[in-house]
N, CA, C and O atoms as a CHARMM CRD file, in Angstrom:
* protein
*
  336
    1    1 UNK  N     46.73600 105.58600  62.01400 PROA 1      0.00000
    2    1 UNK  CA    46.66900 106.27000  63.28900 PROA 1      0.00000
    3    1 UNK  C     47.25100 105.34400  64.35900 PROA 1      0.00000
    4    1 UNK  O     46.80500 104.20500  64.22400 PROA 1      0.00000
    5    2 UNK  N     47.93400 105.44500  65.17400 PROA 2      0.00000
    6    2 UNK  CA    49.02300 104.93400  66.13300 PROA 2      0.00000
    7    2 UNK  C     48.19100 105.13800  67.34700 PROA 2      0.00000
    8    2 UNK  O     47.43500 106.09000  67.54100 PROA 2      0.00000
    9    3 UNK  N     48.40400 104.18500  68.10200 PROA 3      0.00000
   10    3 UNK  CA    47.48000 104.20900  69.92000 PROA 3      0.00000
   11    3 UNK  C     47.85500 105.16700  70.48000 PROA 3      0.00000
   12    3 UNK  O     47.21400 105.48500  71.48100 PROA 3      0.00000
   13    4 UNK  N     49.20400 106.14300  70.02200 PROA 4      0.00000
   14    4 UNK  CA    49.44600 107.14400  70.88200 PROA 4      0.00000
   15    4 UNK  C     48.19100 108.64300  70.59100 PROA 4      0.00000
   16    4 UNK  O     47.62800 109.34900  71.42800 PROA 4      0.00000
   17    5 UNK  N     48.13600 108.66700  69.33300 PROA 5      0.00000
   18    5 UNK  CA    47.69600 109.58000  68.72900 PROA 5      0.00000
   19    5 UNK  C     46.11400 109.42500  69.19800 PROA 5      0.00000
   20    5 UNK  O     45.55300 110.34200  69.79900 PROA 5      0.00000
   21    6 UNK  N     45.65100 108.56800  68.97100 PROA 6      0.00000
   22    6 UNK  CA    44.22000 107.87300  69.49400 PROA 6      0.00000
   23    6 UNK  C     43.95700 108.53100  71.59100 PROA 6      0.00000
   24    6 UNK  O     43.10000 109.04500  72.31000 PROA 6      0.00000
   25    7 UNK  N     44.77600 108.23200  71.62600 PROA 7      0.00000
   26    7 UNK  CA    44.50000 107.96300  73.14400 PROA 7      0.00000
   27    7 UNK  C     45.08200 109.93800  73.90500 PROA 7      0.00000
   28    7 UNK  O     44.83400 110.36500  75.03200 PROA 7      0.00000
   29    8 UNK  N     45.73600 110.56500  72.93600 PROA 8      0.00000
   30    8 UNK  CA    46.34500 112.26800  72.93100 PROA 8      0.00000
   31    8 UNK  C     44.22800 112.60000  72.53400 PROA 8      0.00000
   32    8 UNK  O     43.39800 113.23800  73.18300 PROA 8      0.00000
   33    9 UNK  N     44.10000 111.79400  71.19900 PROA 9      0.00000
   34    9 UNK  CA    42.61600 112.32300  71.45200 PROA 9      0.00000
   35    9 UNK  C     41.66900 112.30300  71.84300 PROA 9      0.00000
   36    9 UNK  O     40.78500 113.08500  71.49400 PROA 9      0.00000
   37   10 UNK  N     41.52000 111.31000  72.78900 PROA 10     0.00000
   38   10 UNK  CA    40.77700 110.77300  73.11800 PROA 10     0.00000
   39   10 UNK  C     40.91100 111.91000  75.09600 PROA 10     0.00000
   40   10 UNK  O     40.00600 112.33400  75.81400 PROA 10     0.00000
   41   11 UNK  N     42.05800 111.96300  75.21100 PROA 11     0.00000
   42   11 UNK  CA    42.20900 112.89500  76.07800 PROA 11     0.00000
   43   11 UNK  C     41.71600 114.52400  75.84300 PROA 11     0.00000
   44   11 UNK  O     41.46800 115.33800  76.73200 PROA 11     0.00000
   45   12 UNK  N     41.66500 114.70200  74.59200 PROA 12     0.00000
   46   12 UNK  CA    41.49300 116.20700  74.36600 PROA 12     0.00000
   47   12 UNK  C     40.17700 116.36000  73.75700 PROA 12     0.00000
   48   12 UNK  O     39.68900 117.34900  73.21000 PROA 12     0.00000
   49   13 UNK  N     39.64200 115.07100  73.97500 PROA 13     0.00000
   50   13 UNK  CA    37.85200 115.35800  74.18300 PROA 13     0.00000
   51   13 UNK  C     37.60400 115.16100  75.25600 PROA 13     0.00000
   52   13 UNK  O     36.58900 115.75500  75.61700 PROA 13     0.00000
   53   14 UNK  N     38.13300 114.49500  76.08900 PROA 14     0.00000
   54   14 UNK  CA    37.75100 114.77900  77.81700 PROA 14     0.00000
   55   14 UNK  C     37.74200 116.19100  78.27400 PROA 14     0.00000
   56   14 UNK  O     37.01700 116.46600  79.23100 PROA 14     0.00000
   57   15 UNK  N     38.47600 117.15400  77.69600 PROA 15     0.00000
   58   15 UNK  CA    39.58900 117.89300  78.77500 PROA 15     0.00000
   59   15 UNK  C     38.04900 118.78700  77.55800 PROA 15     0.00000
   60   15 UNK  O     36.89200 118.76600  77.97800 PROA 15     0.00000
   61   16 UNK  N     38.26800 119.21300  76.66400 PROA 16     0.00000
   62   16 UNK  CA    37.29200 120.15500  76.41700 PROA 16     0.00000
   63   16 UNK  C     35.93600 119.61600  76.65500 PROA 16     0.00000
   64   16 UNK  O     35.03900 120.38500  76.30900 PROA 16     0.00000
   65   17 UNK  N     35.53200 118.39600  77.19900 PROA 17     0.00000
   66   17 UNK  CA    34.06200 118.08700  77.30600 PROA 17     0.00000
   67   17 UNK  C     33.84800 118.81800  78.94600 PROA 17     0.00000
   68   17 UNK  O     32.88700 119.47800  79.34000 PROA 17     0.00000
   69   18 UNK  N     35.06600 118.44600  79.67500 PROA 18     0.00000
   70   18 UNK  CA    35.18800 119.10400  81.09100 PROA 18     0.00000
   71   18 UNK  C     35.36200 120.72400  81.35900 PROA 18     0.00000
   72   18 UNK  O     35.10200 121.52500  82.25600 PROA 18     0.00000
   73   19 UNK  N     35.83900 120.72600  80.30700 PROA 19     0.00000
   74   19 UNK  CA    35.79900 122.87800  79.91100 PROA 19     0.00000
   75   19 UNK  C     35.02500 123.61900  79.75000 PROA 19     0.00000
   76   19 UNK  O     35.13700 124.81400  80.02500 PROA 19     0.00000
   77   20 UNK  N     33.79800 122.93500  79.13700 PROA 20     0.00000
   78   20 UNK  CA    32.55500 123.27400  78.96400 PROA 20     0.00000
   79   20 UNK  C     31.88400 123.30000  80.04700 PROA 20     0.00000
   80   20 UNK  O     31.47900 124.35000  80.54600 PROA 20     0.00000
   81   21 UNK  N     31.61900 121.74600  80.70900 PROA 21     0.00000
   82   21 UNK  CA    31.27100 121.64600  81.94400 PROA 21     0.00000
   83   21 UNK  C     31.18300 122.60000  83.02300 PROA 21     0.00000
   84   21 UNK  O     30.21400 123.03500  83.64500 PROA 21     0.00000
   85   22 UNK  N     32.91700 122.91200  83.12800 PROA 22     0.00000
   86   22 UNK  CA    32.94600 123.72700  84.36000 PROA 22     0.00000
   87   22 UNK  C     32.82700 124.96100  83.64900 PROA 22     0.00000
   88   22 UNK  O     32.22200 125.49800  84.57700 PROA 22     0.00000
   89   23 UNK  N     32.89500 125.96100  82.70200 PROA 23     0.00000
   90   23 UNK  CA    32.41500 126.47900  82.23300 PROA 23     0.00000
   91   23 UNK  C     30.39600 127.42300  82.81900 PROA 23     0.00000
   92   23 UNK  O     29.86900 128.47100  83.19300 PROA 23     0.00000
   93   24 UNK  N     30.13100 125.95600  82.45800 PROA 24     0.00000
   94   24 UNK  CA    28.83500 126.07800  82.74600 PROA 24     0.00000
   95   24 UNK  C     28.53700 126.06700  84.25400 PROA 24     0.00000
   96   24 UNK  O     27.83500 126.97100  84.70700 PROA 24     0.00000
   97   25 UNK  N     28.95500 125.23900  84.95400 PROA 25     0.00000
   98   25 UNK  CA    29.04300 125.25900  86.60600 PROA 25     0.00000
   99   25 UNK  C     29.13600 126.48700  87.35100 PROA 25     0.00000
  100   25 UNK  O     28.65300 126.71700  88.46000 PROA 25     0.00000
  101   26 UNK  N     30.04800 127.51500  86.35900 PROA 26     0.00000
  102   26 UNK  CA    30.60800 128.56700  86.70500 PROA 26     0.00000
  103   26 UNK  C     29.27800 129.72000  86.90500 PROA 26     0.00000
  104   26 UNK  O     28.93600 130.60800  87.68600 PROA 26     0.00000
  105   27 UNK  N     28.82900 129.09000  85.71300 PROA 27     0.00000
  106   27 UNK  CA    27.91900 130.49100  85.24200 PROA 27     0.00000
  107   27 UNK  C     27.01400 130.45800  86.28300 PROA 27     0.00000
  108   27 UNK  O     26.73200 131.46700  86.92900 PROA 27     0.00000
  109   28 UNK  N     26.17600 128.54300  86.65000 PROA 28     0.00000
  110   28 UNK  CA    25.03000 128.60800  87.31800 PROA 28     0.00000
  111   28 UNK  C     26.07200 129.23400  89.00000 PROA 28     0.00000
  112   28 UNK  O     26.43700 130.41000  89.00100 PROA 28     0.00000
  113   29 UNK  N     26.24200 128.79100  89.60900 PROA 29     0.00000
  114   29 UNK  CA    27.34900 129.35900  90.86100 PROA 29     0.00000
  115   29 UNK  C     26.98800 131.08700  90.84300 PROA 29     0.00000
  116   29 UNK  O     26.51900 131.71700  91.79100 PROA 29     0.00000
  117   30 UNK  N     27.27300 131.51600  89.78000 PROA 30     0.00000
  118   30 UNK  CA    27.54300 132.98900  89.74000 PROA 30     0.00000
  119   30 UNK  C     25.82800 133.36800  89.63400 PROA 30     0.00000
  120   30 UNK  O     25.41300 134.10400  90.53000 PROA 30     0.00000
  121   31 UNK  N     25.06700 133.01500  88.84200 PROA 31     0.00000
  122   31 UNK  CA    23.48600 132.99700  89.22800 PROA 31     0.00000
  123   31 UNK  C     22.93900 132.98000  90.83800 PROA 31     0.00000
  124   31 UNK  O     22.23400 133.68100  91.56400 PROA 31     0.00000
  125   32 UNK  N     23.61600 131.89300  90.91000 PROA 32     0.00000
  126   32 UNK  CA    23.04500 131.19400  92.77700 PROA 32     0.00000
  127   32 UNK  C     23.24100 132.60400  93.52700 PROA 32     0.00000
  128   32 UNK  O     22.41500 133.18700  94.22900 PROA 32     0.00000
  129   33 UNK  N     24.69600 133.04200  93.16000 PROA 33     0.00000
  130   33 UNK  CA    25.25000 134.19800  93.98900 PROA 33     0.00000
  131   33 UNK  C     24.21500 135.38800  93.91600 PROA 33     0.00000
  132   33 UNK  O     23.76900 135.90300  94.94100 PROA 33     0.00000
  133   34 UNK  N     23.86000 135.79400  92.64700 PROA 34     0.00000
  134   34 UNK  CA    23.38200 137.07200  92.12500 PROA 34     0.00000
  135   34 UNK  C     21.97600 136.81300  92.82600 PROA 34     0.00000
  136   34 UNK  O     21.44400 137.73000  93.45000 PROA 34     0.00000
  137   35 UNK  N     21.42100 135.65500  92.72900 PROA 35     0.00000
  138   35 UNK  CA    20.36600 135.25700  93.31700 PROA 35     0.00000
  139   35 UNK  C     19.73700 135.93700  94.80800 PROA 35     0.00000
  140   35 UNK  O     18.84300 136.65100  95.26100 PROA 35     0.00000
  141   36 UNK  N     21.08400 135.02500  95.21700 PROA 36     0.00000
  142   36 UNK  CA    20.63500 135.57500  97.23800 PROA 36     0.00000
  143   36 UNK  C     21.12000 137.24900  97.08700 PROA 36     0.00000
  144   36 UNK  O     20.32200 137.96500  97.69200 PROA 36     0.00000
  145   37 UNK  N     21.99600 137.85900  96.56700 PROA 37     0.00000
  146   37 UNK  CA    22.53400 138.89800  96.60700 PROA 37     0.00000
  147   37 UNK  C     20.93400 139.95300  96.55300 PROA 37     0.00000
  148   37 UNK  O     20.67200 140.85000  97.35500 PROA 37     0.00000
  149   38 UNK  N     19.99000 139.47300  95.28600 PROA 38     0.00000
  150   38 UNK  CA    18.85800 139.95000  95.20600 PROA 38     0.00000
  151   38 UNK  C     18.05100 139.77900  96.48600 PROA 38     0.00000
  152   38 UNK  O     17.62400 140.77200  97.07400 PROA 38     0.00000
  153   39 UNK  N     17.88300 138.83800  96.82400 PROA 39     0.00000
  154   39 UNK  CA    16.97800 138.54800  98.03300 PROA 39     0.00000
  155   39 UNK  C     17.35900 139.07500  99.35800 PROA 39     0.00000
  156   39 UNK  O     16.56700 139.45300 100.22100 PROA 39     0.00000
  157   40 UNK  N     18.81800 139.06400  99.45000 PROA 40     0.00000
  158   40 UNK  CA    19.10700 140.01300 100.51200 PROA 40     0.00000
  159   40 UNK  C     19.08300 141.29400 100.48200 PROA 40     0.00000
  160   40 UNK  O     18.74500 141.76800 101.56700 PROA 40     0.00000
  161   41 UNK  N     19.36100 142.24500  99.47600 PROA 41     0.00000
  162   41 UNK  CA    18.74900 143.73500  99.60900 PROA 41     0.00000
  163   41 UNK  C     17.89400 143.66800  98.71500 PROA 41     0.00000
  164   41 UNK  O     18.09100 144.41000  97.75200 PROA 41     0.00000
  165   42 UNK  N     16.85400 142.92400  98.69500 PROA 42     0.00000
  166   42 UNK  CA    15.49500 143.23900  98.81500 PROA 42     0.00000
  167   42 UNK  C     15.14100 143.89800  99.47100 PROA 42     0.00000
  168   42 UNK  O     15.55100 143.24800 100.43200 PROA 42     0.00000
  169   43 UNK  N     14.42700 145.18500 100.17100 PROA 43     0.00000
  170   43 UNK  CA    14.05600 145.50100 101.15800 PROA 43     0.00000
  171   43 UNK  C     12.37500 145.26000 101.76100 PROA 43     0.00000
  172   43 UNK  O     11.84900 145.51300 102.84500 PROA 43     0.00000
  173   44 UNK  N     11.92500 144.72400 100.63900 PROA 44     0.00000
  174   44 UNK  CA    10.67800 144.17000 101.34300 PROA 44     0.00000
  175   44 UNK  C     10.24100 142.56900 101.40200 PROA 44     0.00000
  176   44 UNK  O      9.26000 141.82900 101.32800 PROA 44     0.00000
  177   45 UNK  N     11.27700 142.57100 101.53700 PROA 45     0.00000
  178   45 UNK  CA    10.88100 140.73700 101.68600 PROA 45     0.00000
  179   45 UNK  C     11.42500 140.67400 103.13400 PROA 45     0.00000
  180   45 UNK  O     12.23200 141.37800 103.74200 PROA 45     0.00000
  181   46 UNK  N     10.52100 139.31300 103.55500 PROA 46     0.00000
  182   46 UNK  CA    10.61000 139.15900 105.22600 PROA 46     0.00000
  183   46 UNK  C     11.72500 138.59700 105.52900 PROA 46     0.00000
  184   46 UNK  O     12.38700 138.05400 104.64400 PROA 46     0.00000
  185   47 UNK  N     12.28800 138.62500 107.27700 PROA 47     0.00000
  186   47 UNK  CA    13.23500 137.97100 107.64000 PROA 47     0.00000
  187   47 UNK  C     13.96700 136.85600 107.39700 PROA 47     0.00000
  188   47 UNK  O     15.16300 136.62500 107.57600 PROA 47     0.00000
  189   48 UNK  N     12.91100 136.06900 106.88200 PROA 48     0.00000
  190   48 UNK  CA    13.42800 135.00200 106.49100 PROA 48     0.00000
  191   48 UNK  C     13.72500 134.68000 104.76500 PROA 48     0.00000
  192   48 UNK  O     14.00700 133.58300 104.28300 PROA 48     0.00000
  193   49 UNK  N     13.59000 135.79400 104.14000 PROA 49     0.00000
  194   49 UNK  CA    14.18000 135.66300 102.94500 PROA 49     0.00000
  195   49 UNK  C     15.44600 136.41300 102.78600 PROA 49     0.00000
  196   49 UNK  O     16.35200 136.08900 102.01900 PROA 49     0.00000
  197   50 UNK  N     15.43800 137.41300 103.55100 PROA 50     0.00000
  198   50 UNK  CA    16.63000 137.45900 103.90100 PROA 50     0.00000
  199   50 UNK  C     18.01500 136.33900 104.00400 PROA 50     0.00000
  200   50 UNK  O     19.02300 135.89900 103.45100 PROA 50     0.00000
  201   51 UNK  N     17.19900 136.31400 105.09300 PROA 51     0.00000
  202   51 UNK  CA    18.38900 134.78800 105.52700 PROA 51     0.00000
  203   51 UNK  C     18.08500 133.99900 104.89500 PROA 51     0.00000
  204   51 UNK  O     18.92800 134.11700 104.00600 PROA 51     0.00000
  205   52 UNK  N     17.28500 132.93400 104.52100 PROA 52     0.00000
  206   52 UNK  CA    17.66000 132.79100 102.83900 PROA 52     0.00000
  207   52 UNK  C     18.96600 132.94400 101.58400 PROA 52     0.00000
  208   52 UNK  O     19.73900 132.17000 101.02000 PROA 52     0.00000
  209   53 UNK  N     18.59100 134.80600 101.54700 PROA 53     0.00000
  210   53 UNK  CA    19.45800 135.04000 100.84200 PROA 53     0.00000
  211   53 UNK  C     20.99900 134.96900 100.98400 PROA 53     0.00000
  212   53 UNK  O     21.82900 134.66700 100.12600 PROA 53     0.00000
  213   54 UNK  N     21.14300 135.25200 102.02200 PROA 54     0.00000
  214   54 UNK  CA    22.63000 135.27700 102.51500 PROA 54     0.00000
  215   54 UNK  C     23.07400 133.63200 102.65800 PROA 54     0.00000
  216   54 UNK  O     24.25900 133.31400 102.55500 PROA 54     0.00000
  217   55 UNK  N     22.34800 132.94500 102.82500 PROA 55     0.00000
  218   55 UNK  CA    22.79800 131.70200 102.48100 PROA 55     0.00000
  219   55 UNK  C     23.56100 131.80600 101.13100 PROA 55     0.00000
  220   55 UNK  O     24.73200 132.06300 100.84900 PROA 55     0.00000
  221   56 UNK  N     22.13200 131.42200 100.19300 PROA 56     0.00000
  222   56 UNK  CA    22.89500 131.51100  99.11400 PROA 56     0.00000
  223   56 UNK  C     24.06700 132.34700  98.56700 PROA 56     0.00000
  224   56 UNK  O     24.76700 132.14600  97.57400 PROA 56     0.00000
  225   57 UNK  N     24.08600 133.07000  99.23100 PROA 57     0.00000
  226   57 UNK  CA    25.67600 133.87100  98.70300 PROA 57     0.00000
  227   57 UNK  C     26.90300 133.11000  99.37400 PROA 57     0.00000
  228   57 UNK  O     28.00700 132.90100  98.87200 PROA 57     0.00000
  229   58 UNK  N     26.45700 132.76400 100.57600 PROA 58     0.00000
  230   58 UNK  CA    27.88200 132.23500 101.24000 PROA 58     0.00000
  231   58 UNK  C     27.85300 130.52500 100.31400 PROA 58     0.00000
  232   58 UNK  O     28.89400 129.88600 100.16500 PROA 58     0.00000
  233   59 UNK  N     26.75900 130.12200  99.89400 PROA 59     0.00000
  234   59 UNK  CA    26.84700 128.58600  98.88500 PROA 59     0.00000
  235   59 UNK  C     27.57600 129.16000  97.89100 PROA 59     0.00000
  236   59 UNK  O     28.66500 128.69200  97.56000 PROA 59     0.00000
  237   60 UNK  N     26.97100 130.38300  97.23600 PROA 60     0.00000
  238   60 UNK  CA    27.91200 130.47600  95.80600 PROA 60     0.00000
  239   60 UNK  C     28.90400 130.90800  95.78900 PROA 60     0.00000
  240   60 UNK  O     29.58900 130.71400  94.78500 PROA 60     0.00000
  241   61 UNK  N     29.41400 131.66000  96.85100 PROA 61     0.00000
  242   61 UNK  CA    30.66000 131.93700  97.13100 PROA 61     0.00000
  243   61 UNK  C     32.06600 131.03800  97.39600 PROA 61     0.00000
  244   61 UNK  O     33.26600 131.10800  97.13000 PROA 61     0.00000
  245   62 UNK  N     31.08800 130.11700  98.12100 PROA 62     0.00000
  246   62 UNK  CA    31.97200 128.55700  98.73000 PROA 62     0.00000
  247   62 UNK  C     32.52500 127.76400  97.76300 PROA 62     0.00000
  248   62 UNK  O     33.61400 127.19400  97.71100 PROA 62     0.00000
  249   63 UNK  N     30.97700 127.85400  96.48900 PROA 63     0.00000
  250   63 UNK  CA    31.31200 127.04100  95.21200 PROA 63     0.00000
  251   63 UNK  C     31.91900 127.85600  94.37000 PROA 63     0.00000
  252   63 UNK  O     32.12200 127.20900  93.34300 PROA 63     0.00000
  253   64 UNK  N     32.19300 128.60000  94.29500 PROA 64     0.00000
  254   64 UNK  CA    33.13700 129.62200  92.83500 PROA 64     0.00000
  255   64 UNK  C     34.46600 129.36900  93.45100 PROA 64     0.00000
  256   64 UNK  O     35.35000 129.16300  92.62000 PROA 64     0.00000
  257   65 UNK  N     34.92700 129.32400  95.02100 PROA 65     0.00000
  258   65 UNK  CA    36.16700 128.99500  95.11300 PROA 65     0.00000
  259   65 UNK  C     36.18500 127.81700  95.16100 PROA 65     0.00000
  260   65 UNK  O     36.68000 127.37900  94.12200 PROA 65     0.00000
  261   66 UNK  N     35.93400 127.14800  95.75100 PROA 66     0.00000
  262   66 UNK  CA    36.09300 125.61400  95.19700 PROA 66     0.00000
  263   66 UNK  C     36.41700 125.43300  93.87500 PROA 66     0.00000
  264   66 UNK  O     37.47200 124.97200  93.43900 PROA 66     0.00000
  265   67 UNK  N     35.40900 125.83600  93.22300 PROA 67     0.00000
  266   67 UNK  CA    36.05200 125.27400  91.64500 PROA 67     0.00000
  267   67 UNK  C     36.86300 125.71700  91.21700 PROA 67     0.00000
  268   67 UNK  O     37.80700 125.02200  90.84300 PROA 67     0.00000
  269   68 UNK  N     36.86400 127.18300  91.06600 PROA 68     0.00000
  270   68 UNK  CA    38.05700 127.70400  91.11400 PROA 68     0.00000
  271   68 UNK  C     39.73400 127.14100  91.55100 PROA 68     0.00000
  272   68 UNK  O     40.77200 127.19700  90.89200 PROA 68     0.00000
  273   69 UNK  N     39.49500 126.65400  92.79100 PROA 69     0.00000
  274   69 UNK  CA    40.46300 125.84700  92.68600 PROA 69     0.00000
  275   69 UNK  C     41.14100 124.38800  92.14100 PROA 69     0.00000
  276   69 UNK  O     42.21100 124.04300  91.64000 PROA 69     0.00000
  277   70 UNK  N     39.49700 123.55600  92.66100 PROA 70     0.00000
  278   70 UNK  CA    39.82900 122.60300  91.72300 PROA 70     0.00000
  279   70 UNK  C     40.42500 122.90000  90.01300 PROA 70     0.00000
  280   70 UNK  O     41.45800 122.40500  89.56200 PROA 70     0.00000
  281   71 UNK  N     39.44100 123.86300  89.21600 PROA 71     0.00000
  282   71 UNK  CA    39.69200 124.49100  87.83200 PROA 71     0.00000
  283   71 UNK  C     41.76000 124.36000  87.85800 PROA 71     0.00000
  284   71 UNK  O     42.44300 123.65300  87.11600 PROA 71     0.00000
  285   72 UNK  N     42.22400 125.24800  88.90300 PROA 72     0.00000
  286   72 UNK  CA    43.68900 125.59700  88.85800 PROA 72     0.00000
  287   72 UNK  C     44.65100 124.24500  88.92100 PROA 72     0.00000
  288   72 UNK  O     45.67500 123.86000  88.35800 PROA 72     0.00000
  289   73 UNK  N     43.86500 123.81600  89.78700 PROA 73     0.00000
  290   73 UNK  CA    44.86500 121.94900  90.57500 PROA 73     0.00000
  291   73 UNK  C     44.68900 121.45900  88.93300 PROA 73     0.00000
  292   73 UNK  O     45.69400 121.11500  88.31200 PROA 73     0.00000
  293   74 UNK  N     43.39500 121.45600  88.30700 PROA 74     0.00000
  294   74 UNK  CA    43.46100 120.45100  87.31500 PROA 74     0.00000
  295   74 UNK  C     44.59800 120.85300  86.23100 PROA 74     0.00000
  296   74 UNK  O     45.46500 120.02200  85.96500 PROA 74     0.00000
  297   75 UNK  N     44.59700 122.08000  85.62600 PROA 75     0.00000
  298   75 UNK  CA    45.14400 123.06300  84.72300 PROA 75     0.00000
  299   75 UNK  C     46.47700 123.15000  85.24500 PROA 75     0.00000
  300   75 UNK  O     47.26900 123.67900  84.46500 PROA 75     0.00000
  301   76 UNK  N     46.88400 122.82700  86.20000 PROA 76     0.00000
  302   76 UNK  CA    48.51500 122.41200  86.89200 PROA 76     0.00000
  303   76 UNK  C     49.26900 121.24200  86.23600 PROA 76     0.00000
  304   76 UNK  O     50.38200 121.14800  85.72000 PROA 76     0.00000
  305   77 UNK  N     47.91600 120.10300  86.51300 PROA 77     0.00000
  306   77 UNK  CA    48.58800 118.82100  86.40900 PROA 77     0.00000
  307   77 UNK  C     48.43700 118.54200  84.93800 PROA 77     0.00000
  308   77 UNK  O     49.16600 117.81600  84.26200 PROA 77     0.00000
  309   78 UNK  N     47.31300 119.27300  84.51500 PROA 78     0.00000
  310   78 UNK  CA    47.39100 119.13600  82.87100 PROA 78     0.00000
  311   78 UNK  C     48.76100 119.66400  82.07500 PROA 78     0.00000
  312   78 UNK  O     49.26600 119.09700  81.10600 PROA 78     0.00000
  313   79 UNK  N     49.23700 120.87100  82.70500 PROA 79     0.00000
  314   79 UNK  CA    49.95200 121.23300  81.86900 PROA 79     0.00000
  315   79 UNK  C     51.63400 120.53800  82.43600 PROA 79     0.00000
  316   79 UNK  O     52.69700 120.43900  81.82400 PROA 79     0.00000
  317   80 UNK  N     51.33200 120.24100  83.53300 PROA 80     0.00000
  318   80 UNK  CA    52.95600 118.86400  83.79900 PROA 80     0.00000
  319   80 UNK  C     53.01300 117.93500  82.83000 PROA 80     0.00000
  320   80 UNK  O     53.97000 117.70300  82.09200 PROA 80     0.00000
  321   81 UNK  N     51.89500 117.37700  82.85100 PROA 81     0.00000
  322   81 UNK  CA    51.84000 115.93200  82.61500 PROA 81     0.00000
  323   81 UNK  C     51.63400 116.01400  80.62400 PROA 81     0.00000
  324   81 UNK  O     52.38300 115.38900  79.87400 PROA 81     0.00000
  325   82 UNK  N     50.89400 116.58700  80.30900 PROA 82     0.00000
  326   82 UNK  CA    51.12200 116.96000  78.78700 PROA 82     0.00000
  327   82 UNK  C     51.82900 117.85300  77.55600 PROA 82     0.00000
  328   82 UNK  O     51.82600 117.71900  76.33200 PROA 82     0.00000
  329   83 UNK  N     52.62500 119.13000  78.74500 PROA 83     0.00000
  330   83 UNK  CA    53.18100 119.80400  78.17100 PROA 83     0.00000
  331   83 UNK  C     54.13700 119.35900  77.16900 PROA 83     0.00000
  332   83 UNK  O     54.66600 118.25700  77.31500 PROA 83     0.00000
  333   84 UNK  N     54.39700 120.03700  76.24000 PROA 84     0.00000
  334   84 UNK  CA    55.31000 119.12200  75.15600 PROA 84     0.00000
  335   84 UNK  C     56.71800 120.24500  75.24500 PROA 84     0.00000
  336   84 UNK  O     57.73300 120.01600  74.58800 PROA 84     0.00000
């Protein structure tokens, strides 16, 4: 096995250990969202779970694009820099 080959794998357990990752980031984000989404048409919960809720939607909202983008920037430079 050659240092090149070593170090191609050693990259392509990063890149799927990070796939998973954000993967999973994704899911909790999309929870957070569904979360406040519940708490805000709730209709019997008080004012302040309300607002509450709408927080959390504008957090999980903030964070699904964020990663989302980060997700794209990374998947850019991955595919420059390793494409064969």
């Amino acid at each position: 096995m050659q240092a090149g080959d070593a170090f191609s794998g050693f990259i392509d357990n990063v890149i799927d250990l990070l796939n998973n990752s954000i993967s999973i980031l994704f899911v909790l984000a999309t929870i957070v969202f569904i979360w406040g989404l519940i708490r805000y048409l709730n209709p019997e919960d008080s004012t302040e779970k309300i607002s509450e809720g709408r927080t959390y939607i504008v957090y999980g909202i903030i964070t699904l694009f964020f990663m989302y983008t980060v997700w794209a920037i990374a998947i850019m430079i991955s595919e420059s820099i390793f494409s064969n």
